[in-house]
FIZA-94193 format. One record per residue (C-alpha): chain; x, y, z negated; residue in one letter. Coordinates in nm, 3 decimals, padded with zeros to 5 digits, m for minus. Example, Ala and Ser with C-alpha at 12.3 -4.5 7.8 and 13.67 -1.06 7.14 Angstrom:
REM FIZA-94193
   mol         u         v         w   type
     A    01.230   m00.450   m00.780      A
     A    01.367   m00.106   m00.714      S
***
This chain:
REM FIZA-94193
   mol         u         v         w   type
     A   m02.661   m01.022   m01.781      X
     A   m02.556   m00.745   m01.577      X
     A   m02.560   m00.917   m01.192      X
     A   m02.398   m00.605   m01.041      X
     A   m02.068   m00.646   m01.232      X
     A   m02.139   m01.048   m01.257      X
     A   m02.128   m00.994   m00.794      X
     A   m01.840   m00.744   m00.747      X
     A   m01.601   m00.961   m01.011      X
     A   m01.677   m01.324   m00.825      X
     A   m01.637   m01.108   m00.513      X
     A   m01.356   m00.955   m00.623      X
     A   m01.162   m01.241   m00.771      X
     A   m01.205   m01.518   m00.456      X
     A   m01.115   m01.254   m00.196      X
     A   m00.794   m01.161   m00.427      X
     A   m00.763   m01.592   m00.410      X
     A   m00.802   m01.592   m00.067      X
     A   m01.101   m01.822   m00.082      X
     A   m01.394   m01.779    00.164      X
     A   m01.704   m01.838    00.022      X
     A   m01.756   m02.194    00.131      X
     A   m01.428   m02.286    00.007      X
     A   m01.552   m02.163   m00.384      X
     A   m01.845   m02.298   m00.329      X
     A   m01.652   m02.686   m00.274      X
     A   m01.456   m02.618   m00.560      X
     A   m01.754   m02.532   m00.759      X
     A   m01.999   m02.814   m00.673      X
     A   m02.274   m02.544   m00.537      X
     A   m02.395   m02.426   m00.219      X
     A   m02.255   m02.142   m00.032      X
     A   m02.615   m01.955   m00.035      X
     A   m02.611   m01.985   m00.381      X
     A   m02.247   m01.818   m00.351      X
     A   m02.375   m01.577   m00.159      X
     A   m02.712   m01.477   m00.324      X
     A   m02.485   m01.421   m00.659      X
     A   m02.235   m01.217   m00.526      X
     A   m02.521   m01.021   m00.307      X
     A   m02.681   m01.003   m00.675      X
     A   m03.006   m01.107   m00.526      X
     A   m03.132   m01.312   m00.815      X
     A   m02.941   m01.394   m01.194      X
     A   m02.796   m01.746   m01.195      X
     A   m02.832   m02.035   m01.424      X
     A   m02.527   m02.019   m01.725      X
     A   m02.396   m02.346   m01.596      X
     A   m02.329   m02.172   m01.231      X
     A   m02.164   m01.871   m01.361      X
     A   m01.958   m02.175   m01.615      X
     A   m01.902   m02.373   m01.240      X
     A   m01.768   m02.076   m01.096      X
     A   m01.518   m01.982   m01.372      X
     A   m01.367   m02.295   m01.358      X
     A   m01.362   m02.284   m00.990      X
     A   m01.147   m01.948   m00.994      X
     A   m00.960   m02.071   m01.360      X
     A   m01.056   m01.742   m01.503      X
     A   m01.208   m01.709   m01.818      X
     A   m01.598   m01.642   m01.829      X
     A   m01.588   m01.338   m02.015      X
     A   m01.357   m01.234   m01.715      X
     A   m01.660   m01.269   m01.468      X
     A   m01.909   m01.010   m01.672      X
     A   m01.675   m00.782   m01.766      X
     A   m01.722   m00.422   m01.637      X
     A   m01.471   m00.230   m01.446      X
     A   m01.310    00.084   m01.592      X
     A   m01.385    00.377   m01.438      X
     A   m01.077    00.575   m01.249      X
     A   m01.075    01.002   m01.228      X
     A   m00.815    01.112   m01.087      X
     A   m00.808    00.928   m00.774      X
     A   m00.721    01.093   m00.452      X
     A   m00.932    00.850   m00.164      X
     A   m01.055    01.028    00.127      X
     A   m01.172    00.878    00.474      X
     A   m01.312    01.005    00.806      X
     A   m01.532    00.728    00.756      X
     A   m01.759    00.592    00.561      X
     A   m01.583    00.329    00.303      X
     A   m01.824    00.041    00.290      X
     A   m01.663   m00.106    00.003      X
     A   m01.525    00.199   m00.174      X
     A   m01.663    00.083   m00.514      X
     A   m01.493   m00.249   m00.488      X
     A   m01.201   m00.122   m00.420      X
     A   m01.197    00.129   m00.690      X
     A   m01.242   m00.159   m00.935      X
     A   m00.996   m00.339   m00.798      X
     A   m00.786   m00.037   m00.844      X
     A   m00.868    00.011   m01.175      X
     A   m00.805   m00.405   m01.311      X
     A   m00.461   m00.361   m01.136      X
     A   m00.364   m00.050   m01.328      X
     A   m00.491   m00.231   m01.615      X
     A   m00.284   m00.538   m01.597      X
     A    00.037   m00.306   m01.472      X
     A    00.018   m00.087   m01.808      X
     A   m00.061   m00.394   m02.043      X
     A    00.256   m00.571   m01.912      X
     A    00.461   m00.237   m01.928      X
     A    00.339   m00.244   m02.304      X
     A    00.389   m00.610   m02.352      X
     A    00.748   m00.605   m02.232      X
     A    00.799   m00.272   m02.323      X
     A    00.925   m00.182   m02.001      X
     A    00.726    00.161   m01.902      X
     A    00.924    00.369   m01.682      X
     A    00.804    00.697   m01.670      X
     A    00.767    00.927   m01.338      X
     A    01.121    01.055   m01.205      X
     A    00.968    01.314   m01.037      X
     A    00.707    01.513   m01.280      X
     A    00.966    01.786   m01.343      X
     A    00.996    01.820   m01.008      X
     A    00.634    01.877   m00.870      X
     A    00.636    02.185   m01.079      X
     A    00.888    02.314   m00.823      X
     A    00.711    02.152   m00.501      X
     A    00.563    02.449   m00.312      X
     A    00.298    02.371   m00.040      X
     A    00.464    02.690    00.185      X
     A    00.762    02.517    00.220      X
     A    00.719    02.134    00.191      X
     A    00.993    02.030    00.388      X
     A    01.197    02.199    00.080      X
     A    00.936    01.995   m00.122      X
     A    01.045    01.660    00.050      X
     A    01.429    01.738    00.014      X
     A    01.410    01.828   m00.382      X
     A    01.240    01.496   m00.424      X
     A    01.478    01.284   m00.220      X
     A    01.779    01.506   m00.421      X
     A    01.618    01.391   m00.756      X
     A    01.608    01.011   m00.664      X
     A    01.984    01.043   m00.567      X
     A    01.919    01.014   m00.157      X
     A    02.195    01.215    00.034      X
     A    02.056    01.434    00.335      X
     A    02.159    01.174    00.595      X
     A    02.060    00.846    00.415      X
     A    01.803    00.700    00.553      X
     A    01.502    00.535    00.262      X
     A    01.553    00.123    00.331      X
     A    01.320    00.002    00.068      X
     A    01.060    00.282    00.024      X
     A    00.859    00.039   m00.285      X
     A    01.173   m00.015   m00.433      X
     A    01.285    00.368   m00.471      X
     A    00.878    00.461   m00.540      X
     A    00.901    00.191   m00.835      X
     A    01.203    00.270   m00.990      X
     A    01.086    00.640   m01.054      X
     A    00.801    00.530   m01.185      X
     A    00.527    00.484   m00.917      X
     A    00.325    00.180   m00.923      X
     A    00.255    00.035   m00.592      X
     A    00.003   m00.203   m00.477      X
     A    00.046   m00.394   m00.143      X
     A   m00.382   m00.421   m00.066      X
     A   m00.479   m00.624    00.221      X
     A   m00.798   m00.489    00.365      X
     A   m00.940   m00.521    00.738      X
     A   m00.996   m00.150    00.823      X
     A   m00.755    00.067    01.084      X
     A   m00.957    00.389    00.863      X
     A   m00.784    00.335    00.551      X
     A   m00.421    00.312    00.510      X
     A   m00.408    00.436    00.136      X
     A   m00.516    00.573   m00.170      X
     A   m00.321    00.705   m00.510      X
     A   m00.439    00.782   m00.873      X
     A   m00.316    01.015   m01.111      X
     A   m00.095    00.989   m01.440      X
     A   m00.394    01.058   m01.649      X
     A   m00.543    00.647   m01.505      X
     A   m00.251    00.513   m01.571      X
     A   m00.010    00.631   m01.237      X
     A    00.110    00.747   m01.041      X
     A    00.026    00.502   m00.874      X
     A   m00.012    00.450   m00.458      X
     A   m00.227    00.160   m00.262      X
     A   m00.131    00.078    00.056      X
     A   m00.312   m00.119    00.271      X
     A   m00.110   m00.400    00.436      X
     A   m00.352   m00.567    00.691      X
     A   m00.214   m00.735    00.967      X
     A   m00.301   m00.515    01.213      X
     A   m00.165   m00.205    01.032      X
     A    00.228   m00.194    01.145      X
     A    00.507   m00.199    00.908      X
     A    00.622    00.132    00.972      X
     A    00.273    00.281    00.927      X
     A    00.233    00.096    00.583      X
     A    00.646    00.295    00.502      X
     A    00.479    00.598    00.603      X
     A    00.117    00.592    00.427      X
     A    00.347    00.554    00.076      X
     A    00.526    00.836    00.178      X
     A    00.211    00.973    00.255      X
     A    00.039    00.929   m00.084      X
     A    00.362    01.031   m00.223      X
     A    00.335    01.373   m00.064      X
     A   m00.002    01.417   m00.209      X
     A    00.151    01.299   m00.567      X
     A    00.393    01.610   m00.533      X
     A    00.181    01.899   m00.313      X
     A   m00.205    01.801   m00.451      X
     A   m00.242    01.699   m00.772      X
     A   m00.518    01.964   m00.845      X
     A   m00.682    01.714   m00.552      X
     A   m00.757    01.354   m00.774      X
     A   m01.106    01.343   m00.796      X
     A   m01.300    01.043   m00.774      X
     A   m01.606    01.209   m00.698      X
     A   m01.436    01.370   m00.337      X
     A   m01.448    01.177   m00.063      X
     A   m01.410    01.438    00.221      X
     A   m01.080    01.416    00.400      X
     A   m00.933    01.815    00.395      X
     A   m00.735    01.813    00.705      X
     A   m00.504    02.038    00.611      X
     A   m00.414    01.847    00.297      X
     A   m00.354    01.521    00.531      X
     A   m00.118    01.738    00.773      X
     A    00.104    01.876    00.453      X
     A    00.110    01.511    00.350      X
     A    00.211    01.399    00.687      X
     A    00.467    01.644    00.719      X
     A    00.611    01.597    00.358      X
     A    00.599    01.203    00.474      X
     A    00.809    01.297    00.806      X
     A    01.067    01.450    00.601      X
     A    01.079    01.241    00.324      X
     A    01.150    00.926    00.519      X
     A    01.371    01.136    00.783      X
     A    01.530    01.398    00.664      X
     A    01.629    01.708    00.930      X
     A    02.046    01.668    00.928      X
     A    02.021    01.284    00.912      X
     A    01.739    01.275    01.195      X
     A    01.977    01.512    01.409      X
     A    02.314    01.371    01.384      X
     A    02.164    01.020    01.506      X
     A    01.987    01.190    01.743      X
     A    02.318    01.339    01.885      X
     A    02.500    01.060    01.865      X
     A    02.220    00.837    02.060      X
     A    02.243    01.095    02.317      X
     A    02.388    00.869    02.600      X
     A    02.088    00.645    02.605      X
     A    01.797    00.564    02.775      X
     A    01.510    00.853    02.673      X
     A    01.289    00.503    02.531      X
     A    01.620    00.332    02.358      X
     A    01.715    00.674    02.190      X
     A    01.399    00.709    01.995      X
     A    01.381    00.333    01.931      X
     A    01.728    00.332    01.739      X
     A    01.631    00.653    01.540      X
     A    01.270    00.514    01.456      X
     A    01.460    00.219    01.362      X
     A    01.733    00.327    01.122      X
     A    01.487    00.560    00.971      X
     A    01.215    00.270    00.905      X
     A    00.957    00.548    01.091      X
     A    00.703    00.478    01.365      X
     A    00.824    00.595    01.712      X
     A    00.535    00.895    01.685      X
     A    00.728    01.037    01.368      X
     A    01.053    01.055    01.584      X
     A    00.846    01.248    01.883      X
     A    00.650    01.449    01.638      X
     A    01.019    01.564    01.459      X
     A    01.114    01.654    01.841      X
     A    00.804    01.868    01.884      X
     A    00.857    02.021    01.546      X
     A    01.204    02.164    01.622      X
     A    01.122    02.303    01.957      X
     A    01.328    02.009    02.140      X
     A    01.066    01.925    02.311      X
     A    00.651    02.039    02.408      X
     A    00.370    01.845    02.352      X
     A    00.371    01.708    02.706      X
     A    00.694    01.422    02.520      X
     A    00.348    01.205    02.464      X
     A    00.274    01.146    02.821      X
     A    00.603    01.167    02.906      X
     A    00.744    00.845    02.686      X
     A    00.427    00.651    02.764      X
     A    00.526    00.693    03.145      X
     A    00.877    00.570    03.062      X
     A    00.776    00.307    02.828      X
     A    00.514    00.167    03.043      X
     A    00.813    00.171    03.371      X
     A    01.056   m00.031    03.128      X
     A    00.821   m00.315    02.973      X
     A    00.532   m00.319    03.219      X
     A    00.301   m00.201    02.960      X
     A    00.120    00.073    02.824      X
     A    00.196    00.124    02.483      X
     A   m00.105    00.252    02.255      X
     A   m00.161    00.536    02.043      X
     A   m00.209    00.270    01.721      X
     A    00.042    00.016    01.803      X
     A    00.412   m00.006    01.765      X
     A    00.662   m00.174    01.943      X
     A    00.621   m00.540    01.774      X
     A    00.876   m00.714    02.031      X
     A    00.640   m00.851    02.321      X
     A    00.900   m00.865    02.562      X
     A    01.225   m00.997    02.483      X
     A    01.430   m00.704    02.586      X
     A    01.161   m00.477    02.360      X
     A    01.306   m00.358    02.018      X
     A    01.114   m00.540    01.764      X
     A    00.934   m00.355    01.479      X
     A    01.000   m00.378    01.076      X
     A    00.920   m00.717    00.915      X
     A    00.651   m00.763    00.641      X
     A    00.940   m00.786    00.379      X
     A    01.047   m00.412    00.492      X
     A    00.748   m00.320    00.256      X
     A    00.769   m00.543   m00.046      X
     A    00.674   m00.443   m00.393      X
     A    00.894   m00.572   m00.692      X
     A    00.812   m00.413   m01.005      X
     A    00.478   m00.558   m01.077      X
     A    00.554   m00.930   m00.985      X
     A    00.871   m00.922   m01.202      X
     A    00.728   m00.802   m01.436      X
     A    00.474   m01.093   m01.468      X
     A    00.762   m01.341   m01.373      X
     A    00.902   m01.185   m01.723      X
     A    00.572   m01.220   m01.926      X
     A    00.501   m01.571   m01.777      X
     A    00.846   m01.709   m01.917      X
     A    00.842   m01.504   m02.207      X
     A    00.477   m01.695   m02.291      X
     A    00.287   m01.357   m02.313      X
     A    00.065   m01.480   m02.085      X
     A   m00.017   m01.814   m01.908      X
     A    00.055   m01.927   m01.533      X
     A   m00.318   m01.913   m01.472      X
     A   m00.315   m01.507   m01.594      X
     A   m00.031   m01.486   m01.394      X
     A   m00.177   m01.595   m01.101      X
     A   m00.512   m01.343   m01.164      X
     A   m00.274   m01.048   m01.202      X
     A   m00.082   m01.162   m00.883      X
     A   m00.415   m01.215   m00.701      X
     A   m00.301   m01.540   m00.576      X
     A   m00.436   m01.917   m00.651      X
     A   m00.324   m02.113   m00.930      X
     A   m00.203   m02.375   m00.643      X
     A    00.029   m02.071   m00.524      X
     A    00.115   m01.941   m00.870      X
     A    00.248   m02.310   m00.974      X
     A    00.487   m02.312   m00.648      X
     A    00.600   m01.983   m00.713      X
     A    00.712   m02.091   m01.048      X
     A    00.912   m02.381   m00.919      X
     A    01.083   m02.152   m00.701      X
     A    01.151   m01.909   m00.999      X
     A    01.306   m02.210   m01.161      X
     A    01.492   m02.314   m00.850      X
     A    01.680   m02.016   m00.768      X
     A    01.772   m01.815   m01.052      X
***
């Protein structure tokens, strides 16, 4: 019995359930330090507890000791120390898994839109980079991106929503080669909407500028590889004649108002309209301070460096909604295997990461509204 693997899988699969560990321990008929001591791997546990703990999760006990593959070509980097890099890796890696078995299933791979294109991608000129990439998805130079997991899946990147309570990670991707592309985005509470848009965009940018970068074993940020992603990001989600002819045309508003209804057609954070302003020479770095000043005259409030406008005071613009950054692609597809009988609700409801409660109410609704 290997307890390592036995820990990170109970781990993993109640956290992906959303159960605290009191909560499995109820369902299982066992104490929470005896939840604890197995997923801390402290001591091996009787059969009949690992048996109480499958059925508590409805997974299959061969589920619970089998090992995670290993990813290689990932590119996740922090400025901090990832406490639960590993787990996340794995979780990375059963999520790929599932993704490329129901691709195969259904026979519904799509392969990536843009591989032809990264051979042309040129990390001198990546705001070049960022407009042959939105040309080859069929974006015009104005248009602004409204569902950024939408246009990423239908060219064949996987995405992953990940919830995960850190402000220092927004977002890995992996590499063709482990089953990607493929980008993770982490969609914690506290992360805005607009910063989740822009870490996809992000990852994207590596995707297209870096892909001599995926290596598990790195976990060093390189700055410079994080500002051509940012700046790839920027243009990708705002692109340089569509960012100026809204510009123009807000021109008669309040300094705070104009960059709100630019940030806001463009689904960007406020900072990625200021930063765009810097970039052209409209304005010098002092913009920061100066905005803050304004913005903290109008609502009575300092605004942040983190935060985003998330409609505090009624007359504030209010940020993006959760749904603005929704995947598809991966739950259809297990809405398709699920009715098809491929697999059954309870799979379902392990590849969704969701309980089997959850799973069954999602099917009604499936049924309901066709």
């Amino acid at each position: 019995m290997n307890l390592n693997v036995l820990a990170n899988n109970v781990r993993r699969i109640r956290t992906a359930q959303r159960l605290s560990q009191p909560v499995l321990a109820g369902k299982a008929g066992l104490s929470v330090p005896a939840i604890k001591n197995l997923e801390n791997a402290r001591n091996e546990p009787r059969v009949s507890t690992v048996q109480a703990i499958a059925r508590a999760l409805d997974v299959r006990l061969q589920d619970l000791f089998a090992p995670a593959r290993e990813l290689k070509t990932v590119r996740f980097r922090s400025s901090r120390r990832m406490q639960y890099r590993e787990n996340i890796l794995a979780e990375m890696a059963r999520w790929l898994d599932d993704f490329v078995w129901l691709e195969n299933a259904l026979d519904m791979h799509l392969p990536f839109a843009l591989a032809e294109v990264r051979r042309r991608c040129n990390r001198r000129n990546i705001v070049k980079a960022a407009s042959l990439c939105r040309e080859e998805l069929g974006l015009r130079s104005t248009e602004p991106i409204h569902d950024i997991c939408g246009l990423l899946e239908s060219a064949g990147v996987k995405v992953l929503p990940y919830p995960m309570a850190s402000d220092g990670f927004f977002g890995l991707s992996i590499g063709e080669e482990d089953g990607g592309p493929a980008v993770a985005v982490n969609v914690w509470e506290r992360i805005s909407v607009e910063r989740r848009i822009f870490s996809a965009a992000h990852e994207l940018g590596h995707l297209m500028l870096h892909p001599g970068a995926y290596d598990v074993s790195k976990t060093e940020e390189s700055k410079k590889e994080e500002e051509e992603a940012n700046l790839f990001a920027g243009h990708f989600l705002m692109p340089d004649e569509g960012f100026q002819r809204e510009w123009k045309d807000a021109a008669g508003l309040d300094a705070v108002d104009r960059v709100f209804k630019v940030k806001r057609i463009f689904h960007v954070s406020y900072k990625t309209v200021l930063s765009r302003l810097i970039e052209q020479g409209a304005a010098d770095k002092s913009v920061w301070a100066r905005f803050n000043v304004a913005y903290q005259r109008r609502f009575k409030r300092k605004l942040s460096f983190k935060e985003e406008p998330m409609g505090i005071d009624p007359a504030e613009p209010y940020g993006l909604q959760p749904f603005d950054f929704c995947e598809d692609r991966f739950s259809r597809l297990v809405r398709k295997a699920i009715e098809s009988e491929r697999i059954s609700t309870s799979r379902g409801a392990e590849m969704l990461r969701i309980p089997v409660e959850e799973m069954q109410e999602r099917l009604a609704g499936w049924e309901a509204l066709r």
